[in-house]
Backbone of each chain as ProteinMPNN parsed JSONL, in Angstrom:
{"seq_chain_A": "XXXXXXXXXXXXXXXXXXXXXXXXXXXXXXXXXXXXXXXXXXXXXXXXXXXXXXXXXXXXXXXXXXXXXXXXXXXXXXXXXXXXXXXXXXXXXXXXXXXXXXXXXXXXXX", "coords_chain_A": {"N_chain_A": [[160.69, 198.046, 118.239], [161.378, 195.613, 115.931], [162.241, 191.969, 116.478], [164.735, 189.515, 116.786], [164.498, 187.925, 114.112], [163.8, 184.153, 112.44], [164.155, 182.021, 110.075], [163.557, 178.732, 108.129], [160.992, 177.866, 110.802], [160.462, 175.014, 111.459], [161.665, 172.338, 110.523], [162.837, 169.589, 108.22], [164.363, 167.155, 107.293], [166.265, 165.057, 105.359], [169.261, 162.637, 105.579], [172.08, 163.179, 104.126], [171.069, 165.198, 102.659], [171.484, 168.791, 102.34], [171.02, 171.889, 104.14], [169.888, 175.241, 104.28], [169.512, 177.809, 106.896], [168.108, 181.411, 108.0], [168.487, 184.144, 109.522], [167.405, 187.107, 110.583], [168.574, 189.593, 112.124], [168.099, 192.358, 114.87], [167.542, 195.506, 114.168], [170.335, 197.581, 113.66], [172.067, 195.761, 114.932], [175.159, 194.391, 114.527], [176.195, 192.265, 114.883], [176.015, 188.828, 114.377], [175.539, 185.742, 116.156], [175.378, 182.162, 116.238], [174.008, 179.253, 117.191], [173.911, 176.03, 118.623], [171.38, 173.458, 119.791], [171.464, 170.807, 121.592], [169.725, 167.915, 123.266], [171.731, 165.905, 124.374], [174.343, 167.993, 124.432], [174.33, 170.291, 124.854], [173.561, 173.891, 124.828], [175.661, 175.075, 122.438], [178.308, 177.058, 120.687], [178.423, 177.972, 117.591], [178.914, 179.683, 115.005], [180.638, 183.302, 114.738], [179.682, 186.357, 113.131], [180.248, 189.671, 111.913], [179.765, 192.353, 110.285], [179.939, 190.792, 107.895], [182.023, 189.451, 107.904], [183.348, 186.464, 109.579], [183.95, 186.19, 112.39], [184.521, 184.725, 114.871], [184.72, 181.18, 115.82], [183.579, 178.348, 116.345], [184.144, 174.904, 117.554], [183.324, 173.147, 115.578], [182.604, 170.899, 112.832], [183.131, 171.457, 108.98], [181.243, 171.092, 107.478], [179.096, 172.817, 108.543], [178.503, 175.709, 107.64], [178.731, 179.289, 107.222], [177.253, 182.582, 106.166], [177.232, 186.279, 105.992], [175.243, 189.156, 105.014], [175.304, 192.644, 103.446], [173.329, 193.373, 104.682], [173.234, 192.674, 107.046], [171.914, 190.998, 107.788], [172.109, 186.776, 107.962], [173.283, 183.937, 106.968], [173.206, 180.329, 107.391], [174.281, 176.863, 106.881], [174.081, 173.633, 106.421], [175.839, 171.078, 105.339], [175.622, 167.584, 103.984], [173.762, 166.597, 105.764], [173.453, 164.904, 108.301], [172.327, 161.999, 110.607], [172.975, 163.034, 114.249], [172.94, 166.007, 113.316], [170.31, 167.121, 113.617], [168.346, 169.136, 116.033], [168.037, 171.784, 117.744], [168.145, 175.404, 116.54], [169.777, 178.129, 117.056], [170.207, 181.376, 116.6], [171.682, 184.964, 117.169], [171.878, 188.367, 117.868], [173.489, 191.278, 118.58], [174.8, 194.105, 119.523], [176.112, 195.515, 121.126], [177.961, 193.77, 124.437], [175.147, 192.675, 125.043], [173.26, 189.74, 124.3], [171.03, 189.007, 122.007], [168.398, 186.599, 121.02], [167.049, 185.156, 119.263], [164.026, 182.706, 118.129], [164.562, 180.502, 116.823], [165.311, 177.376, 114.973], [164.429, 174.797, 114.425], [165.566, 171.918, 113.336], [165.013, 168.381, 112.212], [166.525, 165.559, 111.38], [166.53, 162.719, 109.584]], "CA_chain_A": [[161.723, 197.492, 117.36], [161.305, 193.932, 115.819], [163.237, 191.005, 117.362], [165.705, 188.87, 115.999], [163.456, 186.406, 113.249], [164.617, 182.987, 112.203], [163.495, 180.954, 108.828], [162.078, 178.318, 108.679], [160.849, 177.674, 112.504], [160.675, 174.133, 111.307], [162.205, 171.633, 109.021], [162.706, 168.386, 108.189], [165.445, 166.566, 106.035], [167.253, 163.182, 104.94], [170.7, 162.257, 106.139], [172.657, 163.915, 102.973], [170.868, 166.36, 102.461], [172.017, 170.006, 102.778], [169.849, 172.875, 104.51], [170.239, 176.599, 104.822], [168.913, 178.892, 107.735], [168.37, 181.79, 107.681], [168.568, 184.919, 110.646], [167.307, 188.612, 110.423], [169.031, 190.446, 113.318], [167.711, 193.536, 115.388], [167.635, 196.9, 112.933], [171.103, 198.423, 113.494], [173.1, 195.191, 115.258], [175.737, 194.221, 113.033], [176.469, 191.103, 114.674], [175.189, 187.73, 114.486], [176.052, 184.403, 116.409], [174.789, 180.843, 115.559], [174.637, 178.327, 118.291], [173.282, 174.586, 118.299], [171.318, 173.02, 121.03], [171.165, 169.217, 121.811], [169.962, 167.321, 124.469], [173.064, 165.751, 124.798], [175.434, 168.89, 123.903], [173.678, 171.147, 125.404], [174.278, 174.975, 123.904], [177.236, 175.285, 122.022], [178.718, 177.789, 119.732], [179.061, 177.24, 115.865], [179.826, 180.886, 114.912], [179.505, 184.85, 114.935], [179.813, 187.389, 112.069], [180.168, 190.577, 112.305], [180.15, 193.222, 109.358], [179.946, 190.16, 106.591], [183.225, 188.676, 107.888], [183.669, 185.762, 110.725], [184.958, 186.829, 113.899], [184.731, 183.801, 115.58], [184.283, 180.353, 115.238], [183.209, 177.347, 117.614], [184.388, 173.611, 116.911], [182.177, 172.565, 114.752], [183.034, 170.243, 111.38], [183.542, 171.893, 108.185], [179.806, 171.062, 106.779], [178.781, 173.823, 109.016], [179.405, 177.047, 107.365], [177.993, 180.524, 107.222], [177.604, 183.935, 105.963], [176.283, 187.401, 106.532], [175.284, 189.981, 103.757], [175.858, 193.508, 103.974], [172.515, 194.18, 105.51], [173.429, 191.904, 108.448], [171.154, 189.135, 107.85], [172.871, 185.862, 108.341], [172.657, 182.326, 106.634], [173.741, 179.111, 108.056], [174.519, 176.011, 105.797], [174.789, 172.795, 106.49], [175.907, 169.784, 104.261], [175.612, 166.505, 104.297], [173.186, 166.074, 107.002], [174.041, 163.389, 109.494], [170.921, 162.51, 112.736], [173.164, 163.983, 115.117], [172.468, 167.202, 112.908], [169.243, 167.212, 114.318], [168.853, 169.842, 116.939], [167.673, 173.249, 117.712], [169.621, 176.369, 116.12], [169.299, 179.957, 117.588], [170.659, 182.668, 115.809], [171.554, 185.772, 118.178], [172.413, 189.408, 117.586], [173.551, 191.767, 119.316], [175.361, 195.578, 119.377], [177.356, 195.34, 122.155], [178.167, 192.56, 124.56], [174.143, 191.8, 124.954], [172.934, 188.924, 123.002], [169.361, 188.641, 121.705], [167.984, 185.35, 120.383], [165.689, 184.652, 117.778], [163.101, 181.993, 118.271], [165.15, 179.032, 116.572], [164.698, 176.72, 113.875], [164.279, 173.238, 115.27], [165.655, 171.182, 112.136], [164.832, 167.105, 111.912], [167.226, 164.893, 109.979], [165.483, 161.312, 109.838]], "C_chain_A": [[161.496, 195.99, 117.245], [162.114, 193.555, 116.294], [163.72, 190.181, 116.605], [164.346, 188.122, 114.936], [164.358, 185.871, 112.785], [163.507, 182.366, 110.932], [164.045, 179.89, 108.514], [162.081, 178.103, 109.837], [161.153, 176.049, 112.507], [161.075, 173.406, 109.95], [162.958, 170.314, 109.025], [163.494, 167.813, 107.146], [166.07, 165.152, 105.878], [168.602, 163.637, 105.487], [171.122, 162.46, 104.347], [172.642, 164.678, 102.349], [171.575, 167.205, 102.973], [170.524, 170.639, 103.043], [170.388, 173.888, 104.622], [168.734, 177.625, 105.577], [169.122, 179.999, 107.973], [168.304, 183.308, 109.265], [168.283, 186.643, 110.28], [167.512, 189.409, 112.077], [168.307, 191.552, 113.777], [167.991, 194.888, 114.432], [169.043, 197.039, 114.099], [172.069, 197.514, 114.479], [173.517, 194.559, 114.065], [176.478, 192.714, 113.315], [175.651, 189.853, 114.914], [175.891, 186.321, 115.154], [175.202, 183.049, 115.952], [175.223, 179.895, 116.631], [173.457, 176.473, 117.985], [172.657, 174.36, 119.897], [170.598, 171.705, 121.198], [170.644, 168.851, 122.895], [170.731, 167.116, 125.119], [174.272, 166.973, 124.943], [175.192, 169.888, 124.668], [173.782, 172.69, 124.335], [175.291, 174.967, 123.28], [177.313, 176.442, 120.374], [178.879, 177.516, 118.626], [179.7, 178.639, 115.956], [179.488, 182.403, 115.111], [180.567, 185.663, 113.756], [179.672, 188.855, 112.421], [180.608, 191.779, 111.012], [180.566, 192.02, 108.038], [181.372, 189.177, 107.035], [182.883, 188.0, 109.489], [184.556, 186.168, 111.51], [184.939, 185.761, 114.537], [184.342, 182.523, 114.895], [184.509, 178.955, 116.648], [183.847, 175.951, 117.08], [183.095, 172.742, 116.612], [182.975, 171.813, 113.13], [183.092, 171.814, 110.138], [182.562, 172.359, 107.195], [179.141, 172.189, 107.378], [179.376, 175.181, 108.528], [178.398, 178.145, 107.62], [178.34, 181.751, 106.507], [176.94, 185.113, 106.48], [176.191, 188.387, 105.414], [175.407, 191.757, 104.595], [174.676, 194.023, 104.79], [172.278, 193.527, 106.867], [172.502, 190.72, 108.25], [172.129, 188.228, 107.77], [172.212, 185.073, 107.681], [173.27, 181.462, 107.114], [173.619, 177.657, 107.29], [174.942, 174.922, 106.486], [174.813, 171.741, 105.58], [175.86, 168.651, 104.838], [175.261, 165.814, 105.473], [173.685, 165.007, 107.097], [172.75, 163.297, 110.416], [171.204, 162.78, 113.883], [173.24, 165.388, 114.697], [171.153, 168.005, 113.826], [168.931, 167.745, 115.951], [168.02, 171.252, 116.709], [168.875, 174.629, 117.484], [168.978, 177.668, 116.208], [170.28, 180.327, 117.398], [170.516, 184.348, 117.179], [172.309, 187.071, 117.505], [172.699, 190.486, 118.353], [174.234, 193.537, 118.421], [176.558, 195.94, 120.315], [178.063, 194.157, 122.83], [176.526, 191.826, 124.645], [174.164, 191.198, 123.983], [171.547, 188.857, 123.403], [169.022, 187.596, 120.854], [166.542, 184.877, 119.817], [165.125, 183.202, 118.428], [163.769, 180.255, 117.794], [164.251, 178.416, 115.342], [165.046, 175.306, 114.444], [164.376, 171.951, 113.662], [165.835, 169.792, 112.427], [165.819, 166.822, 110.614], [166.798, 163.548, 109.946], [166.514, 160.485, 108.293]], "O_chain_A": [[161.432, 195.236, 118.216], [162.976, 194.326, 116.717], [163.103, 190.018, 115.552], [163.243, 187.924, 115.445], [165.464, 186.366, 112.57], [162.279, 182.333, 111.006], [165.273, 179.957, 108.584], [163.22, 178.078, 110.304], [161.944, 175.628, 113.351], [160.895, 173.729, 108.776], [163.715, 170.082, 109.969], [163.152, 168.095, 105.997], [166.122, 164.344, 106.805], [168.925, 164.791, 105.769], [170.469, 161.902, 103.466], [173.513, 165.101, 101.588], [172.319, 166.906, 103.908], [169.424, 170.315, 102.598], [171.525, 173.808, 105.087], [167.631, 177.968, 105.152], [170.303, 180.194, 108.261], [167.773, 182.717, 110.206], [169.149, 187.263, 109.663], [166.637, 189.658, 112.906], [167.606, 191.917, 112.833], [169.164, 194.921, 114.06], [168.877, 196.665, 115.26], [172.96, 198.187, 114.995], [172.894, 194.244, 113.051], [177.115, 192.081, 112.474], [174.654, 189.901, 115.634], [176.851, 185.869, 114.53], [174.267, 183.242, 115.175], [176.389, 179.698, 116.971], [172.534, 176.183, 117.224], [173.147, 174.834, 120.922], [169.396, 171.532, 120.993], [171.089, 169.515, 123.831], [170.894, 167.644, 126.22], [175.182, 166.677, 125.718], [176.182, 170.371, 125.217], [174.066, 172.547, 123.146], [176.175, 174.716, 124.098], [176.58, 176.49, 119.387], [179.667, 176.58, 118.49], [180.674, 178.9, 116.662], [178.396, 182.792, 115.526], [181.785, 185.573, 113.604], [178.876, 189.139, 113.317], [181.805, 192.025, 110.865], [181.454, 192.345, 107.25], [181.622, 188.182, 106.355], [182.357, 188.642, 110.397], [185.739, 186.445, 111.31], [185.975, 185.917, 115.183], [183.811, 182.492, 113.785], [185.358, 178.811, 117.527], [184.069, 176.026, 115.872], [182.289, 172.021, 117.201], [183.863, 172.412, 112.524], [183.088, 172.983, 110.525], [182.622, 173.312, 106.418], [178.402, 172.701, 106.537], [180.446, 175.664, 108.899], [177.329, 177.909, 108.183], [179.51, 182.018, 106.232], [176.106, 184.982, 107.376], [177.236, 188.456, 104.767], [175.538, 192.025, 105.789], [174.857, 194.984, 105.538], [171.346, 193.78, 107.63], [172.646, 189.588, 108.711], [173.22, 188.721, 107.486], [170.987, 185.106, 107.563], [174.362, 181.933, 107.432], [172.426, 177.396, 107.139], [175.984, 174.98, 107.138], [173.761, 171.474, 105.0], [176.017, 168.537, 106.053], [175.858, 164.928, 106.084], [174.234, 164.276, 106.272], [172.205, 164.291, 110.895], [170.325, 162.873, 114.739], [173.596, 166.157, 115.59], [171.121, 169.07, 114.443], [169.174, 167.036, 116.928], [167.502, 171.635, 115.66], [169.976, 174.807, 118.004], [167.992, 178.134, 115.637], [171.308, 179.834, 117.862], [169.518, 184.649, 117.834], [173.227, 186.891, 116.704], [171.714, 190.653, 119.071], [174.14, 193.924, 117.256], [177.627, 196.521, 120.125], [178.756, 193.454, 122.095], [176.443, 190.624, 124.389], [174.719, 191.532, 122.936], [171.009, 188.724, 124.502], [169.465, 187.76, 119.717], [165.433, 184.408, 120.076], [165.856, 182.628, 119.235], [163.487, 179.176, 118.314], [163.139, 178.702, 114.898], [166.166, 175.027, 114.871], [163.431, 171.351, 113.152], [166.914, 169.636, 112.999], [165.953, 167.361, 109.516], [166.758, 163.379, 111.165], [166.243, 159.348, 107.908]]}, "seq_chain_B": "XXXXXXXXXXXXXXXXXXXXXXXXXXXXXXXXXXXXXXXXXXXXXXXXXXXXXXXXXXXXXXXXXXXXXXXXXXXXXXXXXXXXXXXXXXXXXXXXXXXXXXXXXX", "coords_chain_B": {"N_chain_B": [[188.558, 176.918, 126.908], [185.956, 178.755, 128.101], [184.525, 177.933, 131.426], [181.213, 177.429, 132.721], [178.97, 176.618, 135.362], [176.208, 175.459, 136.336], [173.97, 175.61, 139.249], [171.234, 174.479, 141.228], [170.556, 171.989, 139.208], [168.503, 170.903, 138.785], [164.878, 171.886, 139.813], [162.826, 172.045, 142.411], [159.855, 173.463, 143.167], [156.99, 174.477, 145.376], [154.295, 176.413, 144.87], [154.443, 179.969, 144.999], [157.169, 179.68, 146.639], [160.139, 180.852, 147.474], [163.433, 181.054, 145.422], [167.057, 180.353, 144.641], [169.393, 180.375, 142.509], [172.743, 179.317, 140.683], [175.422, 179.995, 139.615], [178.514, 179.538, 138.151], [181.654, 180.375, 136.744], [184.956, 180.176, 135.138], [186.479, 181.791, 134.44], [187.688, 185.309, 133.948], [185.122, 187.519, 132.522], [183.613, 189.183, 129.758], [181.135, 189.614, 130.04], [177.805, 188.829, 131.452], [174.826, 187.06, 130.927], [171.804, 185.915, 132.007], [168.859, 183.962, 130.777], [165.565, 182.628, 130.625], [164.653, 179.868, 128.658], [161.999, 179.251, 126.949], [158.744, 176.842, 126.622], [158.906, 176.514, 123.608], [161.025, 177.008, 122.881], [162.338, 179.492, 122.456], [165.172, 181.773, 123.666], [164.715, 183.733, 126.473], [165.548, 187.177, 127.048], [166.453, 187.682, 130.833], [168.566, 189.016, 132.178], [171.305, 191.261, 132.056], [174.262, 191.266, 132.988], [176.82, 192.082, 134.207], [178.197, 192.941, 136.311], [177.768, 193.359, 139.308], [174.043, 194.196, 141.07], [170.878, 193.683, 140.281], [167.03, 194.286, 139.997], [164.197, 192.904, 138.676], [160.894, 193.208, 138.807], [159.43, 190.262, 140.38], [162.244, 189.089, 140.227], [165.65, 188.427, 140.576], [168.942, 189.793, 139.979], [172.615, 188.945, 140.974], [175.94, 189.483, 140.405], [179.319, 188.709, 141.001], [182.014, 189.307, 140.371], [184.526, 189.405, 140.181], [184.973, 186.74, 142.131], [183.909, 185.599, 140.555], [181.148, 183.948, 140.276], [177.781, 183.747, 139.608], [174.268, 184.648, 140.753], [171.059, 184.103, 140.606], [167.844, 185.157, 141.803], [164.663, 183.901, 142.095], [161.873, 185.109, 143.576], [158.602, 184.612, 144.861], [157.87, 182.367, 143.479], [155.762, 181.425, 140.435], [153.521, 179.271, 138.471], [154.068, 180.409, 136.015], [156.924, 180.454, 136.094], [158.301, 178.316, 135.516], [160.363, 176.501, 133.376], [163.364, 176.291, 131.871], [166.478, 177.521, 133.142], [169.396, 179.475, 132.43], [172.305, 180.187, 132.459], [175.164, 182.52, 130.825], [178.093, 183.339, 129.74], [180.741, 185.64, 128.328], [183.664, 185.539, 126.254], [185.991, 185.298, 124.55], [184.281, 183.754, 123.024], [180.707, 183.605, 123.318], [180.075, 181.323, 126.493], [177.746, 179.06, 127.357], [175.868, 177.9, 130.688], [175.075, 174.694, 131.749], [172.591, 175.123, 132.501], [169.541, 175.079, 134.704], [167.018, 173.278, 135.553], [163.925, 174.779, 136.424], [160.713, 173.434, 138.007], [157.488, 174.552, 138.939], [154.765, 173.855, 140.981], [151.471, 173.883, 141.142]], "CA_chain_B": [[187.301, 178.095, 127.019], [185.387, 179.212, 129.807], [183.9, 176.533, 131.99], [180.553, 177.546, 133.16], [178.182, 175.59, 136.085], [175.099, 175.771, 136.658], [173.632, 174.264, 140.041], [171.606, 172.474, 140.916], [170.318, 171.259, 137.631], [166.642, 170.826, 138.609], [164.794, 172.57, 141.003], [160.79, 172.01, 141.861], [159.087, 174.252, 144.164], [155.601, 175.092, 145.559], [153.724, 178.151, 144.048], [154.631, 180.863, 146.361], [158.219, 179.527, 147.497], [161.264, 181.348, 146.622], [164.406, 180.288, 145.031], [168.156, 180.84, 144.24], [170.184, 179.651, 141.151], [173.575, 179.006, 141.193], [175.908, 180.226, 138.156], [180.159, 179.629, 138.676], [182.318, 180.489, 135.893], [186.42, 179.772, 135.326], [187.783, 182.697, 134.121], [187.147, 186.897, 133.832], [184.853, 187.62, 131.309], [183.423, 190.84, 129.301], [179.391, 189.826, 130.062], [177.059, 187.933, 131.967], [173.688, 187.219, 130.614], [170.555, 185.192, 132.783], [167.98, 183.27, 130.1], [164.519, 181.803, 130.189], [163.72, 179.253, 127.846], [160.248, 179.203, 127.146], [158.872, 175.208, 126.575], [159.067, 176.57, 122.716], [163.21, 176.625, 122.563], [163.015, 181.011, 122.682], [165.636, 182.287, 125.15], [163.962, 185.358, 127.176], [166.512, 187.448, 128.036], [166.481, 188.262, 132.189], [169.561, 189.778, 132.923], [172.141, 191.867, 131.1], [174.766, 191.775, 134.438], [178.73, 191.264, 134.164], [178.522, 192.68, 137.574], [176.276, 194.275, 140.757], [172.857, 193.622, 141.103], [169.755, 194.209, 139.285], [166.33, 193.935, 139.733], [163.015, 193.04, 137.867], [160.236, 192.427, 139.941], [160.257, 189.292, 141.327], [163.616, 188.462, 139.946], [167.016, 189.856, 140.584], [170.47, 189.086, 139.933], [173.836, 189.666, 141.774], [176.972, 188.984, 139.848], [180.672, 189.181, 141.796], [182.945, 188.986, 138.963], [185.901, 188.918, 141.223], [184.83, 185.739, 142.813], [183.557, 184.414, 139.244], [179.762, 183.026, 140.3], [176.381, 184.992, 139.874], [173.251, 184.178, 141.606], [169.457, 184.467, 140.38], [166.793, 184.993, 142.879], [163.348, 184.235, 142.379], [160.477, 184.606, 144.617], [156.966, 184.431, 144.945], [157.081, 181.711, 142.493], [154.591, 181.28, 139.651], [153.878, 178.013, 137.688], [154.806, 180.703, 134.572], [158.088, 180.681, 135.972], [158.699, 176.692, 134.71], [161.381, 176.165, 132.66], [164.771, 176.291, 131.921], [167.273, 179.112, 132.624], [170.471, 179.939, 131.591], [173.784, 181.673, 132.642], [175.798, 182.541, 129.929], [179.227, 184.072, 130.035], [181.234, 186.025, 126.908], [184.955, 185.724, 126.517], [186.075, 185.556, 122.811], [182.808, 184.077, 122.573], [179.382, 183.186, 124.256], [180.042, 179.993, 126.592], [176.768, 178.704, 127.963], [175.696, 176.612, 131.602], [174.068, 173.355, 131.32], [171.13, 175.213, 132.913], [168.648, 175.194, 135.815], [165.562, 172.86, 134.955], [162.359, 174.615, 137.006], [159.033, 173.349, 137.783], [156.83, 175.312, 140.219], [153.378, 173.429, 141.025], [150.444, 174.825, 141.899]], "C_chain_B": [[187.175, 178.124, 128.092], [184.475, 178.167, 130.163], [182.604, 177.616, 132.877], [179.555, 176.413, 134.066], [177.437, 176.034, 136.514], [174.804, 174.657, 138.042], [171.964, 175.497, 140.397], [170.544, 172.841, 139.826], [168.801, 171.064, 137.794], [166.013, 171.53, 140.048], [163.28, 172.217, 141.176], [160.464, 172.417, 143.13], [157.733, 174.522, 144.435], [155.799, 176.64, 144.74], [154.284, 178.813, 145.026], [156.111, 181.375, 146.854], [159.16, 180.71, 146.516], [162.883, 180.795, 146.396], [165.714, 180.659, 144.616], [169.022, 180.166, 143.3], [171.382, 180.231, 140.725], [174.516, 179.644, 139.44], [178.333, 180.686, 138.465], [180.945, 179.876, 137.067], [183.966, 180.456, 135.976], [187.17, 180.694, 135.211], [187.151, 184.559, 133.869], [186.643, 186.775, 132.713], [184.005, 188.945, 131.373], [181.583, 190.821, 129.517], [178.836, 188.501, 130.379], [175.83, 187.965, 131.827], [172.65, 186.095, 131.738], [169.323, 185.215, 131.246], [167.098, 182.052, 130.564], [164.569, 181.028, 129.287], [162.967, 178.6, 127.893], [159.997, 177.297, 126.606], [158.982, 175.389, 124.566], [160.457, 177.021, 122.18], [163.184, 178.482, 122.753], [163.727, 181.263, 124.121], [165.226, 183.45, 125.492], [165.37, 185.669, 127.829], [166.133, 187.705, 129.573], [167.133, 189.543, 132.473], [170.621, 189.924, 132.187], [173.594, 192.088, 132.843], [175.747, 190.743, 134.817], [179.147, 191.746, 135.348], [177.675, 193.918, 138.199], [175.599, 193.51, 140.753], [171.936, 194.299, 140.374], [168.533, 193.446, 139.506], [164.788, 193.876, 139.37], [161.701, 192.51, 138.046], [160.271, 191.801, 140.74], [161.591, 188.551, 141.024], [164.513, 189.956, 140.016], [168.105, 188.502, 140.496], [171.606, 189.678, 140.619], [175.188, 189.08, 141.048], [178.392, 189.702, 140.542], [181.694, 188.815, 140.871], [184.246, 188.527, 139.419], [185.821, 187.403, 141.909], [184.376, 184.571, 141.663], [182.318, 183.729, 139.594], [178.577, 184.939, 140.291], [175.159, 184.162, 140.449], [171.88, 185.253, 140.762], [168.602, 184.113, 140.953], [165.811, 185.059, 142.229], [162.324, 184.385, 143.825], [159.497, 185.422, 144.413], [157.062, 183.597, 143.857], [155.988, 181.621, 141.88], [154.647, 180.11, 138.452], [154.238, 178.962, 135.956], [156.403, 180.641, 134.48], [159.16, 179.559, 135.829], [159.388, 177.184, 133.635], [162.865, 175.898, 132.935], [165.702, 177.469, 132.058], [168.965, 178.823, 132.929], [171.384, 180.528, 131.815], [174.855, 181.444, 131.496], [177.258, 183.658, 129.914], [179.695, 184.515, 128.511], [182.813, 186.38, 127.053], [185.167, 185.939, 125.108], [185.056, 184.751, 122.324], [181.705, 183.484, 123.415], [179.299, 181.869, 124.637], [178.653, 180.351, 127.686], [176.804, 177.564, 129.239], [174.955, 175.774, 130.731], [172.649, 173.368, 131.674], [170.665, 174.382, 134.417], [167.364, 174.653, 135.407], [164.371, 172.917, 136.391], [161.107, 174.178, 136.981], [158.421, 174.011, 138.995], [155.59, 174.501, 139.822], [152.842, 173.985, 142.28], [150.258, 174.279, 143.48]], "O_chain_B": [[187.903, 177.715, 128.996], [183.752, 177.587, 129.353], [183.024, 178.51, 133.612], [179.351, 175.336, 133.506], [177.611, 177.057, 137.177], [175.131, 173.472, 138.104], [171.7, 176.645, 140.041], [169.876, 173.871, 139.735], [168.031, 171.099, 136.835], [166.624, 171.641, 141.111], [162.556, 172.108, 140.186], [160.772, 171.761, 144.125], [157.183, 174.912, 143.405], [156.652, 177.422, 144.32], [154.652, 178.166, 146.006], [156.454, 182.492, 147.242], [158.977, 181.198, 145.401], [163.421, 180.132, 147.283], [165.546, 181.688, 143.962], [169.304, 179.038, 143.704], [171.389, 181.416, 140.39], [173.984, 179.581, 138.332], [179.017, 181.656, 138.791], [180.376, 179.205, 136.206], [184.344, 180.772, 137.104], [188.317, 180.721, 135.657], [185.961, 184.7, 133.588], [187.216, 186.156, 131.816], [183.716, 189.616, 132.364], [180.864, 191.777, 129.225], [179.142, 187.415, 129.887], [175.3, 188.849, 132.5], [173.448, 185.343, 132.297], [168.987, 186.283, 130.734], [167.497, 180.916, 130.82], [164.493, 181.86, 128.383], [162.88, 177.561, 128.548], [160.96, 176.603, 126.28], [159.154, 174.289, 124.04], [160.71, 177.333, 121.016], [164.223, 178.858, 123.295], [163.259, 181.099, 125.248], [165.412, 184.337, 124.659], [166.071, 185.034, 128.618], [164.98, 188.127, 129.488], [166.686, 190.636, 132.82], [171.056, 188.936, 131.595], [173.589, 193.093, 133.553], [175.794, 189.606, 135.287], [180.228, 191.337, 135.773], [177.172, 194.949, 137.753], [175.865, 192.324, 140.556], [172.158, 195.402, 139.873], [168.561, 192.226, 139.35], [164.103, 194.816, 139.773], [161.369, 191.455, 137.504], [160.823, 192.086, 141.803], [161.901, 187.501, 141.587], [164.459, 191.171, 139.831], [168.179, 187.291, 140.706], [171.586, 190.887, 140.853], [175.348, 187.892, 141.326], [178.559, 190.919, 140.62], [182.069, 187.642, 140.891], [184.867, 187.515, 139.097], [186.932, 186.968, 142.215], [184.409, 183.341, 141.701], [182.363, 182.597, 139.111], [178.568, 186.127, 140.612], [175.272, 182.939, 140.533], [171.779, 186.448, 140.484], [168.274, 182.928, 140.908], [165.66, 186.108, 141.602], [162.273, 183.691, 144.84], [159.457, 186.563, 143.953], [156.282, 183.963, 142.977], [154.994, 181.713, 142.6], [155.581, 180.017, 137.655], [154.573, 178.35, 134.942], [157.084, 180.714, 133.457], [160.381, 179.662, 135.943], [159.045, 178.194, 133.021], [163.393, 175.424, 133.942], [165.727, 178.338, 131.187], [169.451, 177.949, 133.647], [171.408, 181.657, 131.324], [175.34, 180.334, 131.276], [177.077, 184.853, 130.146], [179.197, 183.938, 127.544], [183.217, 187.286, 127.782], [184.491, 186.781, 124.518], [184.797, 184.93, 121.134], [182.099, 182.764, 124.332], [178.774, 181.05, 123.882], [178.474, 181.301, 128.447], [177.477, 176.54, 129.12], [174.443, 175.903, 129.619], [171.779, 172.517, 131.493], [171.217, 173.452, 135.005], [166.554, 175.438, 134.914], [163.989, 171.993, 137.109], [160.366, 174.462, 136.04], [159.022, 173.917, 140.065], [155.281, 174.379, 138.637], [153.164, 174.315, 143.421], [149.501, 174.869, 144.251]]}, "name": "protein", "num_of_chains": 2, "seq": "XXXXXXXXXXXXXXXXXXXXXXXXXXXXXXXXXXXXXXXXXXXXXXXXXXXXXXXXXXXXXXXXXXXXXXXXXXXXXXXXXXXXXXXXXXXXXXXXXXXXXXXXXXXXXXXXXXXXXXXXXXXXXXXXXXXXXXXXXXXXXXXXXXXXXXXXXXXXXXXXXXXXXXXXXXXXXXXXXXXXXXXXXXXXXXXXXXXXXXXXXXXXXXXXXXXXXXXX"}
């Protein structure tokens, strides 16, 4: 069975720019989380979807959004980059309470 | 939320030695995961274990849910087993430690 995949692995943007990432979950988990990871911050939660609708949600600003389509893939949106944007973002899916984590997209805001 | 702690925070061992890693949490929760990450940001899962023990070669885990800490044993160290790892707890949603930063030299 394939493993979570994440698009793009890398990426690179201006301060105002927007970016969207994107998450293909495990065949037949229906949910997806979205987490950030800083030096400083360490892990932290943005959000998790589950069946196209948000089930949770982490404190995160407003520029951070997301969705999920009906075939569970996940996108992740952010606006108006900032260079504390800049950070690693793993996408996780699961079926039950395990979580499985995709490889990450390591996005630069300069 | 749930307050997770990881100790201690760096660890550096001979090849060979073996080691224990520290994982306290604040409040009951529905799942306790153990994560690798590799020096390329992927978390490897370990350990699927909200409570007992379990284990996978040279690693095992023991989680006491009642007491709120879990513990991850290595030994026979191997310089593959450098990095960072991970206890992660799940309440209404996935709070993460600050991690365990290994180095094993040869």
């Amino acid at each position: 069975k394939a493993g979570v995949t994440q698009t793009p692995r890398y990426l690179i943007k201006t301060r105002g720019q927007q970016v969207t990432l994107s998450c293909s979950p495990i065949s037949g988990h229906r949910s997806v989380s979205w987490y950030q990871q800083t030096p400083g911050q360490g892990l932290q939660f943005l959000f998790e979807y589950f069946s196209e609708t948000q089930r949770n949600k982490g404190n995160f600003p407003g520029r951070f959004s997301g969705r999920q389509f009906s075939n569970s893939r996940s996108e992740m949106n952010v606006s108006t980059l900032e260079l504390g944007d800049s950070a690693l973002y793993l996408c996780a899916s699961s079926l039950g309470y395990e979580q499985f984590f995709g490889p990450g997209t390591r996005l630069t805001v300069l | 939320g749930i307050q997770v702690e990881q100790s201690p925070p760096d660890l550096i061992l001979q090849e060979g030695a073996n080691s224990t890693l520290r994982c306290n949490f604040s409040d009951s929760v529905n799942n306790l995961q153990w994560f690798h990450q590799n020096p390329w940001g992927q978390l490897i899962n370990l350990f699927y274990i909200p409570s007992g023990t379990k284990q996978n070669g040279r690693l095992s885990a023991t989680t006491v849910a009642t007491e709120r800490y879990s513990l991850l044993y290595i030994s026979s160290s191997q310089t593959t087993d450098s990095g960072v790892y991970f206890c992660a707890v799940a309440g209404n949603q996935f709070y993460f430690g600050t991690g365990t930063s290994l180095t094993v030299i040869p």
